[in-house]
C-alpha positions in Angstrom: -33.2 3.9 -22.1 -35.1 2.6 -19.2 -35.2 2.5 -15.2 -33.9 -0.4 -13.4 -33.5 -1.3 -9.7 -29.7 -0.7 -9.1 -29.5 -4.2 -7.6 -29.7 -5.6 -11.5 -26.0 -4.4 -11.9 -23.8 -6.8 -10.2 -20.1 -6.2 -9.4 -17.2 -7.9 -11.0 -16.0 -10.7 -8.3 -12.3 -10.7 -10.1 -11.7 -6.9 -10.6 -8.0 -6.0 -10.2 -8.9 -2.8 -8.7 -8.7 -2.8 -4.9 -9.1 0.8 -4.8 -7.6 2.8 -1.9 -9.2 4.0 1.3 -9.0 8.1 0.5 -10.1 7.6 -3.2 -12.5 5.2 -1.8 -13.7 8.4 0.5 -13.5 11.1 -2.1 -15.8 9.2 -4.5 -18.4 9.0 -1.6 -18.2 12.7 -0.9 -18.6 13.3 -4.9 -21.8 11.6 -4.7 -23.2 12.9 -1.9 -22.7 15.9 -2.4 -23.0 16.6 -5.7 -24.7 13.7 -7.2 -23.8 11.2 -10.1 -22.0 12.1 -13.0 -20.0 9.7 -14.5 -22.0 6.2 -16.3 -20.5 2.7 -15.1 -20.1 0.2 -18.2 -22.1 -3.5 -17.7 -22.4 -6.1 -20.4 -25.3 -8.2 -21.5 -26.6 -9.2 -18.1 -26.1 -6.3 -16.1 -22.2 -7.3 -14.7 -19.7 -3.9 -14.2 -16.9 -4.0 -16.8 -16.3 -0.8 -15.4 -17.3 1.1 -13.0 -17.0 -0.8 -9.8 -16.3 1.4 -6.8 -18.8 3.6 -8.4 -21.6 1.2 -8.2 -20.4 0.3 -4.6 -20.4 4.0 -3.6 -23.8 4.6 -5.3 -25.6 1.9 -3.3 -23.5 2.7 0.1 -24.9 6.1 -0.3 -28.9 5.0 -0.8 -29.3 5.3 -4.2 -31.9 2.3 -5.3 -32.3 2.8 -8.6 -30.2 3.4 -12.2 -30.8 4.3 -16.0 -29.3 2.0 -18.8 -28.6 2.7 -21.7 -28.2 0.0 -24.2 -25.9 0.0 -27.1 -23.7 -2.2 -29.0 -20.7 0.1 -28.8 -20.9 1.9 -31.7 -22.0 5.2 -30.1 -20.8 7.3 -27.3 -22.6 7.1 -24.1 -23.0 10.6 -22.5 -24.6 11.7 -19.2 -26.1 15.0 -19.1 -27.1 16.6 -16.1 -29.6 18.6 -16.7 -29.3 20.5 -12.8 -25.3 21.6 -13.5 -23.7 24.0 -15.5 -19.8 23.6 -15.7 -18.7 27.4 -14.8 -21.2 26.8 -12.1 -19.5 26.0 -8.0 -21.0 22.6 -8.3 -19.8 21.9 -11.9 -16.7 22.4 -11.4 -16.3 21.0 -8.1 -17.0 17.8 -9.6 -15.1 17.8 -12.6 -12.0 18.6 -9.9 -13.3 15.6 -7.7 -13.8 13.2 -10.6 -10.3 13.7 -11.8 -8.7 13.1 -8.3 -10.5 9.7 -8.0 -9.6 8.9 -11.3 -5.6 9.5 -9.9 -6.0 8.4 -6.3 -8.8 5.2 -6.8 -6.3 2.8 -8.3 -4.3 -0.1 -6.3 -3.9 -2.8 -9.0 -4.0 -6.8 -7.6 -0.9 -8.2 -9.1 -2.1 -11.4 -8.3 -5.5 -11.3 -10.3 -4.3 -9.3 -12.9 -1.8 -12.1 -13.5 -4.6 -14.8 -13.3 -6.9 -12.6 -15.4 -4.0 -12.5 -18.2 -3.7 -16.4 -18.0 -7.5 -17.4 -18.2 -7.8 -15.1 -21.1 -4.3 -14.7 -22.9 -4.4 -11.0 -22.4 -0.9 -9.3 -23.4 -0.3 -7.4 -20.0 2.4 -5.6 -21.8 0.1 -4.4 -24.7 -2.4 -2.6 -22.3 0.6 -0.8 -20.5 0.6 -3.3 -17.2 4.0 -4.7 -17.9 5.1 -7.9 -19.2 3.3 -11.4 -18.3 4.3 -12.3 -14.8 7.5 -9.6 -14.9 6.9 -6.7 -13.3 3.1 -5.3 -13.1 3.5 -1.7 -13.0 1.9 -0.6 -9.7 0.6 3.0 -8.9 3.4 4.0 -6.4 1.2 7.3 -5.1 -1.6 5.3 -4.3 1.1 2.8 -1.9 3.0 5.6 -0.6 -0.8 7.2 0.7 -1.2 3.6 2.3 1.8 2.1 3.5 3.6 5.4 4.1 6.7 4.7 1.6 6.4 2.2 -1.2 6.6 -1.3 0.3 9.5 -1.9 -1.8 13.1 -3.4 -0.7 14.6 0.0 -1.3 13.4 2.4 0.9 14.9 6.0 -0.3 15.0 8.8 2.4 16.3 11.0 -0.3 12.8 11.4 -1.8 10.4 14.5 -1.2 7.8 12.6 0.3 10.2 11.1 3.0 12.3 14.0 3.9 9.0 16.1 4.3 7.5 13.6 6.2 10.5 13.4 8.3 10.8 17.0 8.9 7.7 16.8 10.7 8.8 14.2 13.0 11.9 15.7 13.9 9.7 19.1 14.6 7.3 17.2 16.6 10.2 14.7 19.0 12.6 18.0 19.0 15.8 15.4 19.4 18.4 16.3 17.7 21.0 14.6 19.4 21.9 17.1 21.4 22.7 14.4 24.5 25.4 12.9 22.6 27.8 15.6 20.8 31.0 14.6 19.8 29.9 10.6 20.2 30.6 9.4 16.0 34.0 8.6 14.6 33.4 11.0 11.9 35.2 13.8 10.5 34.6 17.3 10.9 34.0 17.6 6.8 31.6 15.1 6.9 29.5 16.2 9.7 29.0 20.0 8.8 27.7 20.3 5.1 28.7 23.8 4.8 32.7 22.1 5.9 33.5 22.7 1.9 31.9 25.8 1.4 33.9 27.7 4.0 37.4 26.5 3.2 36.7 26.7 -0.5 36.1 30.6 0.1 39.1 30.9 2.4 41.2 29.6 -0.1 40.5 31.7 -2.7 40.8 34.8 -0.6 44.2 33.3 0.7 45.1 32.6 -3.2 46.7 29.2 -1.5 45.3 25.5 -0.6 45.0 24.5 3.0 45.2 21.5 4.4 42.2 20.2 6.6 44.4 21.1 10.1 45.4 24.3 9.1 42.0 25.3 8.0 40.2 23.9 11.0 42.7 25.5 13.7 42.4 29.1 12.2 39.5 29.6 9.9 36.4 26.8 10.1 33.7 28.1 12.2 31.0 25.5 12.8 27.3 25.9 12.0 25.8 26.4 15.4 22.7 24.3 15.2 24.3 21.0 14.6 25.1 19.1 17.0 28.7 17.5 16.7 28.9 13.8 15.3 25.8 12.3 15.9 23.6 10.0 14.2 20.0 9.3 14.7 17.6 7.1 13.8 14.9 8.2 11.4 11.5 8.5 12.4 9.9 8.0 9.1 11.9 4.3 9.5 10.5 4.4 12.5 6.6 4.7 11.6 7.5 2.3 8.8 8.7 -0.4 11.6 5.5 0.3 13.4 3.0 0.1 10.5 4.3 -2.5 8.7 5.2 -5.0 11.6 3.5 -3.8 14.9 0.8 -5.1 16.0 -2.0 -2.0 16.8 -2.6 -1.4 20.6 0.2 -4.0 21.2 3.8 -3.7 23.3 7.3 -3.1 21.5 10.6 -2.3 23.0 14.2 -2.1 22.7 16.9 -3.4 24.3 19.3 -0.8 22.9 17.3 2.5 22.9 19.8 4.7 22.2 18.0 8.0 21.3 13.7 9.2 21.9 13.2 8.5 18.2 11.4 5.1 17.5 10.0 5.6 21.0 8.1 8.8 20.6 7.4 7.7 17.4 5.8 4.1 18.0 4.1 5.3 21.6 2.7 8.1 19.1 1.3 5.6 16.7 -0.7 3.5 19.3 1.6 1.0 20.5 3.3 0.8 24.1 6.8 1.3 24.3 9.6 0.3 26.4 12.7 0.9 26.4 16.3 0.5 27.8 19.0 2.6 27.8 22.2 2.0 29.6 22.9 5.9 30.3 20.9 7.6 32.5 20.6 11.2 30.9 19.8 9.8 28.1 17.2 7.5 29.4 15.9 10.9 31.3 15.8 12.9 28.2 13.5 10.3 26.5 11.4 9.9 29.0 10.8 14.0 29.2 9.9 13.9 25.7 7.5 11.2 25.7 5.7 12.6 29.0 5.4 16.4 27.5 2.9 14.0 25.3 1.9 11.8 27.9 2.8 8.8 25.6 2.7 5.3 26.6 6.3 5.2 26.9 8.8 3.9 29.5 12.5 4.1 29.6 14.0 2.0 32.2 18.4 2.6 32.7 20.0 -0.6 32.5 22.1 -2.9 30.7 20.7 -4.2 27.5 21.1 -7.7 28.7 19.0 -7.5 31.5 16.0 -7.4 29.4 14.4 -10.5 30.9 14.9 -8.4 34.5 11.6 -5.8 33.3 10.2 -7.7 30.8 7.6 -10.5 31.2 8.4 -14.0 28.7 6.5 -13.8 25.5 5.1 -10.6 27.0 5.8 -8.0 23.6 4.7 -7.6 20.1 7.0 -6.3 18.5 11.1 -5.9 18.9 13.0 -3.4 17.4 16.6 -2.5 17.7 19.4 -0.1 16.2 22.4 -1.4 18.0 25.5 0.2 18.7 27.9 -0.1 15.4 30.9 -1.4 18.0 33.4 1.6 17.8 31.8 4.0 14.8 29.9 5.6 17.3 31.2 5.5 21.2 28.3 6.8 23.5 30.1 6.5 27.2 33.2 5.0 29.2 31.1 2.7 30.9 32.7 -0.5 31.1 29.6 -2.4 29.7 28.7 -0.2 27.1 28.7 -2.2 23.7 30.5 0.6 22.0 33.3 1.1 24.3 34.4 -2.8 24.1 38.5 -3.4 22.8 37.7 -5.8 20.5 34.4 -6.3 17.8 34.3 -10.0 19.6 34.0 -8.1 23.2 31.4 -5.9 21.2 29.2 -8.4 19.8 29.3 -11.0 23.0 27.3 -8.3 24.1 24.8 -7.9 21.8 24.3 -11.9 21.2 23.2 -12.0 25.0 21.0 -8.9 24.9 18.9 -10.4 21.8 19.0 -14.4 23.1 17.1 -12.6 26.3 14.7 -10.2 23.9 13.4 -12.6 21.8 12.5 -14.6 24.5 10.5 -11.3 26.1 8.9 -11.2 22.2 5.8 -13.4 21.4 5.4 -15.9 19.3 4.1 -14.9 15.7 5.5 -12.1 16.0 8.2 -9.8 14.4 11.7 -8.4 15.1 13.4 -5.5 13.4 17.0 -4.9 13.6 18.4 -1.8 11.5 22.5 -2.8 11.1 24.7 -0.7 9.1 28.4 -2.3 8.7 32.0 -1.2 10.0 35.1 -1.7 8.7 38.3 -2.3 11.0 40.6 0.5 11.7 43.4 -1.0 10.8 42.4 -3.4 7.8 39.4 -1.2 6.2 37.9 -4.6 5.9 34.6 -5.1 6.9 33.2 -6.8 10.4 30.2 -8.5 8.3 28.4 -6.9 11.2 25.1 -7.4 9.6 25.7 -11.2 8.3 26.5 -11.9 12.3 22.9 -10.4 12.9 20.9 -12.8 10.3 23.4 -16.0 11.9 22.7 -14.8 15.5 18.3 -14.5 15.1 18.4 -17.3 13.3 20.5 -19.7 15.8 17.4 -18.0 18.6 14.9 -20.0 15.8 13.5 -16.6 14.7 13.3 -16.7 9.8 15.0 -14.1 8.5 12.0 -12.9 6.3 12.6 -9.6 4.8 16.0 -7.1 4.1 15.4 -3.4 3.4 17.7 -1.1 2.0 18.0 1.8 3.6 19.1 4.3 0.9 20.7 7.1 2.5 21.4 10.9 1.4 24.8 11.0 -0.1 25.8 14.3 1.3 29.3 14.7 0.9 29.7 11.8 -0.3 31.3 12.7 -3.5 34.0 15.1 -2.3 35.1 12.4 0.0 34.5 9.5 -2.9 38.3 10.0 -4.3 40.4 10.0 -1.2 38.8 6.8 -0.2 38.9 5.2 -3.6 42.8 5.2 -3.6 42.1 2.2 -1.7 39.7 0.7 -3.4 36.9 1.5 -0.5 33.7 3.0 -2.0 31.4 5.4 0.2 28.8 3.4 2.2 24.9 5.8 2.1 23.0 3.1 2.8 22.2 0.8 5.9 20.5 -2.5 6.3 16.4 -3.0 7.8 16.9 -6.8 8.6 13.2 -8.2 9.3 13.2 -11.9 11.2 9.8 -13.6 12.4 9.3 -15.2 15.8 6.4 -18.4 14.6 4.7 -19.7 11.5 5.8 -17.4 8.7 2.4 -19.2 6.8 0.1 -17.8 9.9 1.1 -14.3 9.3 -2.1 -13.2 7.3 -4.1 -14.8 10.5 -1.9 -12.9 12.8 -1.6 -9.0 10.9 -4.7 -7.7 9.3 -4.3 -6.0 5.5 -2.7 -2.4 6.3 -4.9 0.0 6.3 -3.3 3.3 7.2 -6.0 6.3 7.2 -5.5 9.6 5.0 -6.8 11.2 8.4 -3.6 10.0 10.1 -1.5 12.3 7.4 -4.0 15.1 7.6 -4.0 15.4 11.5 0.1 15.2 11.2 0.2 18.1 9.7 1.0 17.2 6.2 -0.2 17.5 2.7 -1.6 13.9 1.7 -1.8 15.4 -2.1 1.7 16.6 -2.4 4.0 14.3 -3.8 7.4 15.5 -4.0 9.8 14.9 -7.0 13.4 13.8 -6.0 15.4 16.6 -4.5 18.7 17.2 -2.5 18.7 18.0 0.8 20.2 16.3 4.2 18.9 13.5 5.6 
């Protein structure tokens, strides 16, 4: 055993361990404030085999010098601190701390844990990282701490950690779509999840079965806090958009703003928002909830199409849009509102021209984020291929259609409704599409968007638990 200068242990230049920034954080606090505990492993000439955010956090916080131990491997290496006892505060403190790095520190490198397993024929599969080049099993905590949700194609707002997440939001905006009752083609059944509940019970008081009509004209009394066919964006999608494609500090708008959602939302996160809305108490009723924040928000009531009329050329950051779904949802009787057109051609002329003039307003290296979900037509049940005209559209304005998402949505009563439609063949739609186009040089992106980064402070100060990870749970979206 003997002292060395902690400069004599050098760092491994290809380790696959990225680390995150709260375990990153947590292993700093466990040092200063309760010292070293655990040994790093070097070889031969002093390089970390493991060990290598601790040796990082040591020097960061000032220590200059270490003890090694030499061995061959053949005995076990223990540090004992003579200062600690473990039923003492400071003991056990740090055995709690030393485990939650051990959980939270990890954020594998696919990329040189692949090239590691190359250069040295290491079976990936044999030391529990999945198959060569198939699949690197990734610590999906760790990504949903730093990119929100697990940057994965399917994005699943049935989870705990998105629907608690999104409670929060829709505490925070307070919209719950109360401008627009009575605006989605949907049934009553499949807006009010208690629908079942209450003519089930009915009908076994009654000793009879009732027919939807009968039950809704004399016995169905609807939950009072929910407002009547309505859909709304949701914010965690929102913040998701806005992390993952926004540029921070930047401009990002929407031509179709429909509800305050992503606008509360991405004016909260940092970026400057604009929006327009072709009804005015709508477009009042966003504004009012971005100013109770003072948020750099601005909803201006106009036509979608006349985009070009407040917006500079090449002027935003970022565009985002949730467009009308032509007749599923029917906001007004204005004569140019997309969702009051007679025919899905009528609808969509409308939407071609508002998007040739937005991504003209958007810069160049630069993304756009359309979130499409498709209809079918009344008469035929076929669908429009509403999203496919979305991809053909962006891409005939030059923009590269560079990512789909999946947006997995809670199933509800999905099942009770399941068999009726299936007499025709139709299965239930719960999920919508996030379709992801690029305005440049997909190549220059890495110049253009720094490596996420997305603090544990920003979770803390929302009010949430950053340790809680939910398990998969029922519940409404």
């Amino acid at each position: 055993m003997k002292s060395e200068k902690i400069s004599s242990i050098k760092p491994d230049q290809r380790n696959a361990n990225k680390g995150t920034v709260e375990g990153t954080k947590l292993l700093n606090k466990s040092l200063k404030e309760l010292g070293a505990g655990r040994s790093i492993l070097a070889d031969e000439a002093g390089n970390v085999i493991a060990g290598n955010k601790t040796l990082q956090a040591a020097i960061d916080s000032g220590m200059e010098d270490v003890i090694v131990v030499e061995t061959d491997g053949t005995k076990l290496v223990v540090v004992k601190r003579t200062d600690l006892t473990i039923d003492s505060p400071e003991g056990r403190k740090l055995a709690l701390l030393d485990n939650k790095v051990s959980q939270v520190n990890l954020d594998f490198d696919v990329e040189v844990i692949e090239s590691l397993a190359v250069d040295f024929d290491i079976d990936l599969d044999d030391i529990g990282f999945g198959k060569k080049g198939a699949g690197i099993q990734q610590n999906e905590g760790g990504l949903t701490k730093r990119f929100i949700v697990p940057p994965f194609s399917i994005l699943d707002t049935r989870q705990g950690y998105w629907k608690e997440r999104k409670e929060h939001w829709r505490t925070r905006i307070g919209d719950y779509g109360e401008s627009r009752n009575a605006t989605l083609r949907k049934s009553k059944s499949a807006d009010d999840p208690s629908y079942y509940r209450q003519k089930t019970a009915v009908e076994q008081k009654l000793g009879r079965m009732l027919d939807n009509a009968e039950f809704e004209a004399n016995h169905y009394v609807r939950s009072t806090n929910l407002p009547v066919g309505v859909s709304l964006l949701d914010p965690v999608l929102a913040e998701v958009v806005v992390q993952w494609f926004g540029i921070d500090g930047g401009q990002a708008f929407d031509p179709f703003a429909g509800d305050s959602v992503f606008g509360f939302v991405c004016s909260a996160s940092g970026i400057s928002f604009t929006g327009i809305e072709l009804r005015a108490e709508q477009a009042d009723l966003n504004q009012a909830r971005v100013d109770t924040e003072s948020l750099p928000a601005k909803y201006i009531c106009a036509d979608g199409r006349q985009v070009a009329t407040y917006l500079e050329p090449e002027s935003q950051d970022l565009l985002f849009s949730c467009p009308p779904y032509f007749d599923l949802e029917v906001y007004s009787d204005l004569e140019n509102d997309a969702s009051n057109q007679k025919t899905y051609a009528q609808f969509y002329q409308i939407l071609d021209e508002a998007f040739l003039h937005s991504v003209a307003c958007l810069k160049q290296n630069r993304f756009a984020v359309i979130v499409v979900g498709d209809i079918r037509h009344k008469s035929t049940g076929a669908y429009y291929g509403f999203h496919l005209d979305i991809i053909n559209t962006m891409r005939s304005f030059g923009l590269h259609f560079y990512n789909e998402c999946i947006l997995i949505e809670q199933a509800g009563n999905a099942a009770i409704r399941a068999s009726g439609q299936m007499k025709h063949r139709k299965v239930v739609k719960t999920h919508q599409q996030v379709l992801v186009f690029y305005k440049g040089d997909p190549r220059q992106i890495k110049t253009h968007f720094p490596e996420i980064v997305y603090e544990p402070e920003d979770l803390e100060s929302f009010g949430m638990d950053t340790d809680h990870q939910s398990e998969d749970a029922e519940g409404g979206i």
